[in-house]
C-alpha positions in Angstrom: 0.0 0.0 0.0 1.3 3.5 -0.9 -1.6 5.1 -1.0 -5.3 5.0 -1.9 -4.3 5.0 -5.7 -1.2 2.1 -5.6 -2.4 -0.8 -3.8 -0.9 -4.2 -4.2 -2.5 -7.5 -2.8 -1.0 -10.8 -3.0 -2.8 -14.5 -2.5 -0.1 -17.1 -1.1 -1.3 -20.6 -0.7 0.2 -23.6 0.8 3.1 -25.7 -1.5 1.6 -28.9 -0.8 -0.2 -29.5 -4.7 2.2 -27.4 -6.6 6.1 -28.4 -4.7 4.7 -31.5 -2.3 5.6 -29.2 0.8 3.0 -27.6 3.0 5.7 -25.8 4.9 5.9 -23.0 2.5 3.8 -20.9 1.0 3.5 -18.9 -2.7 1.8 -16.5 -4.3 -1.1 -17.8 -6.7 -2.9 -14.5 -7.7 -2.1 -10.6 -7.4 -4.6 -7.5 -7.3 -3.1 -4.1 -8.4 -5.2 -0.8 -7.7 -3.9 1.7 -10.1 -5.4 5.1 -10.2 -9.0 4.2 -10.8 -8.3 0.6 -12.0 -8.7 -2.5 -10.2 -6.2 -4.9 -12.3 -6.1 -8.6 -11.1 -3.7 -11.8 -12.4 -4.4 -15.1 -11.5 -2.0 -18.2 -12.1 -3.3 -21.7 -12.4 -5.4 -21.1 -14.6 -3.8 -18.1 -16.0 -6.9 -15.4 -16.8 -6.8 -11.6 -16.0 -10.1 -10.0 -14.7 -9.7 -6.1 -15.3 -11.9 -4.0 -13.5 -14.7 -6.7 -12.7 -14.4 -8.4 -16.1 -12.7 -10.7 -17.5 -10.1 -10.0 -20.2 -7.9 -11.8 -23.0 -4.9 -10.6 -23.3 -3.0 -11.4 -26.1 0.9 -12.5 -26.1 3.4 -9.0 -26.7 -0.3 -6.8 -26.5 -0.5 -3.7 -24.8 -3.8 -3.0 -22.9 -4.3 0.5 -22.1 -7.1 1.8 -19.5 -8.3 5.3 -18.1 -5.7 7.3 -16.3 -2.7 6.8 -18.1 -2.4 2.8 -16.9 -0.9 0.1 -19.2 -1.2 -3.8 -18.8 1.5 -5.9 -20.8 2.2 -9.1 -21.6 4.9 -11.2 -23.2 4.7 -15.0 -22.5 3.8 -15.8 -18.8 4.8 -12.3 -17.6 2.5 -9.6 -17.2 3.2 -6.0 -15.9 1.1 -3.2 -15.0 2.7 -0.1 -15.2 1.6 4.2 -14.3 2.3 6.9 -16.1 4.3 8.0 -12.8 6.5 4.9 -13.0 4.9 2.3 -10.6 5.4 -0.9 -11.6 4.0 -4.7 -10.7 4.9 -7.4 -12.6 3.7 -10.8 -12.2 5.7 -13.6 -13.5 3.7 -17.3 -13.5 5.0 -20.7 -13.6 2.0 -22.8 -13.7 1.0 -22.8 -10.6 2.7 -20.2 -8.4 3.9 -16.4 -9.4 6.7 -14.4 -8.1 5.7 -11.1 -7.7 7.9 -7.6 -8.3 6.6 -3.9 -7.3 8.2 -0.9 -8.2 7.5 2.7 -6.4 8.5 4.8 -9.6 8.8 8.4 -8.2 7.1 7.6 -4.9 9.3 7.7 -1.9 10.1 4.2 -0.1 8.3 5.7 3.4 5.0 6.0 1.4 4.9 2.6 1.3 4.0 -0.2 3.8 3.4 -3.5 3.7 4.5 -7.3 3.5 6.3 -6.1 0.3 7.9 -3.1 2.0 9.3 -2.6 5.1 10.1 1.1 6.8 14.4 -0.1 6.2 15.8 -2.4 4.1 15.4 -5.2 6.3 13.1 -4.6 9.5 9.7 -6.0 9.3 6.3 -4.3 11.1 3.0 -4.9 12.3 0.4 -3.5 10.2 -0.5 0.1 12.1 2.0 -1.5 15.1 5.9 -1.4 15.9 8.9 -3.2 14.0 9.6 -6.0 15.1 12.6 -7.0 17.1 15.5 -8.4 15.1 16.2 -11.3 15.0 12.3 -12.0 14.4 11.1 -14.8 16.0 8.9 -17.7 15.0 5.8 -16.2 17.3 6.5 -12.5 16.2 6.6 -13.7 12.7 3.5 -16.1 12.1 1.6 -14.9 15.6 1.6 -11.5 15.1 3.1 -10.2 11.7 1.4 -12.7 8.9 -2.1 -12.2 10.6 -1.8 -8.0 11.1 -1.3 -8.2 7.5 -4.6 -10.4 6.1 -6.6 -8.2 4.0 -10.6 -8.3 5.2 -12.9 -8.8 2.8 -14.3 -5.4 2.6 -10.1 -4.0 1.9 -10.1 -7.1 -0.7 -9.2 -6.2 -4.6 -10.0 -9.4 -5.6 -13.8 -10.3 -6.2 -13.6 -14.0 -4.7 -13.9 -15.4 -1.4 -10.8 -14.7 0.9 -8.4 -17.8 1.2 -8.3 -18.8 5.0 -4.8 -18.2 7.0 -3.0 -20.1 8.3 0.8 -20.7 9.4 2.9 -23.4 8.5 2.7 -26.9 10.5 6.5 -26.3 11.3 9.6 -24.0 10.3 11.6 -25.1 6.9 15.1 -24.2 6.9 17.4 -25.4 4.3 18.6 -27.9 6.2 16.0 -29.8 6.0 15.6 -30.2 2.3 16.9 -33.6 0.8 21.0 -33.8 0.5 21.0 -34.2 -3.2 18.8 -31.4 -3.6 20.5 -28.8 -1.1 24.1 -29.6 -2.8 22.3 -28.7 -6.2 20.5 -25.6 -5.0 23.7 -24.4 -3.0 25.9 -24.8 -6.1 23.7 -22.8 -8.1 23.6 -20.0 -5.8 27.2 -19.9 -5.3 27.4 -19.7 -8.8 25.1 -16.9 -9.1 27.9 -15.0 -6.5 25.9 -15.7 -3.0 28.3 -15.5 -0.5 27.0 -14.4 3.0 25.9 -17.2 4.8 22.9 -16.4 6.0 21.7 -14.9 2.2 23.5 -18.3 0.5 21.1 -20.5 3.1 17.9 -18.8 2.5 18.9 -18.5 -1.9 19.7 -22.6 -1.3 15.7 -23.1 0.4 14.2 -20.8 -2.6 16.0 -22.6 -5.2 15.7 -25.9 -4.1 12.1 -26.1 -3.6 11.0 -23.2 -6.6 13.4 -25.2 -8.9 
């Protein structure tokens, strides 16, 4: 959220169809308020309902709507895009999305939210404090996930609200298989991951997004 005309929501669902895992989660679908526009892209099956209806878009089209708004595609990747430079772009993967926002001109402490944080790295409660570093499981599932469910009345998305609820247990990357971890570790190293902390979490995202 960074303000009444740039809104972003985000459905995550439980891994357990898509990666076999229902201790992570992943973003299925993204609503995107834009000026006047209510823009939403689901994945699984891909469709895009613009403003309340549903629309084709066509591979490489541009769709333009009121207000200087733009919705691309090329392939499985979508972006919505403001004549002031804000930016979401949804890329899909049958089955789950991974999700990008940009702020254009707007200045980082407009925005708040799961997707943006008041610093680089500290996290807060929805209309509450940061929390302390390092977070906690509690802090993190107890307080800070649920602060941030949208209600249905705040919802940009015209279906029912998908239920929360926190993961069974924690999933570190040492618990993924051996063969698995070696690959995902040697792919991040590759990529130039070196703090160990960053290397561990790029080894879980890799390994179980593969």
């Amino acid at each position: 959220d960074a303000g009444p005309d740039f809104v972003v929501q985000a459905r995550q669902e439980s891994g357990a169809v898509v990666f076999n895992n229902p201790h992570v989660t992943m973003n299925t679908a993204v609503a995107i308020k834009m000026g006047s526009n209510t823009i939403a892209i689901y994945d699984s099956p891909q469709r895009v309902v613009i403003n309340g209806a549903a629309r084709s878009v066509a591979d490489d089209a541009i769709v333009g709507l009121p207000g200087g708004v733009y919705l691309l595609r090329s392939g499985n990747s979508y972006a919505a895009v403001m004549g002031s430079g804000e930016m979401v772009r949804a890329d899909l993967y049958g089955g789950w999305m991974n999700i990008t926002v940009g702020l254009g001109q707007r200045r980082r402490a407009s925005a708040k939210g799961i997707l943006a944080s008041p610093t680089h790295t500290a996290l807060a409660i929805r209309n509450g404090p940061q929390l302390q570093e390092p977070v906690s499981a509690g802090d993190l599932y107890q307080r800070y996930a649920p602060s941030w469910v949208v209600a249905p009345r705040e919802s940009l998305f015209a279906e029912h609200p998908v239920k929360f609820s926190a993961p069974a247990k924690l999933f570190f990357a040492a618990d993924l298989e051996p063969q698995a971890a070696a690959k995902a570790r040697a792919a991040c190293v590759a990529a130039g991951v070196k703090d160990p902390a960053h290397l561990d979490a790029c080894t879980l995202d890799a390994a179980v997004f593969r």
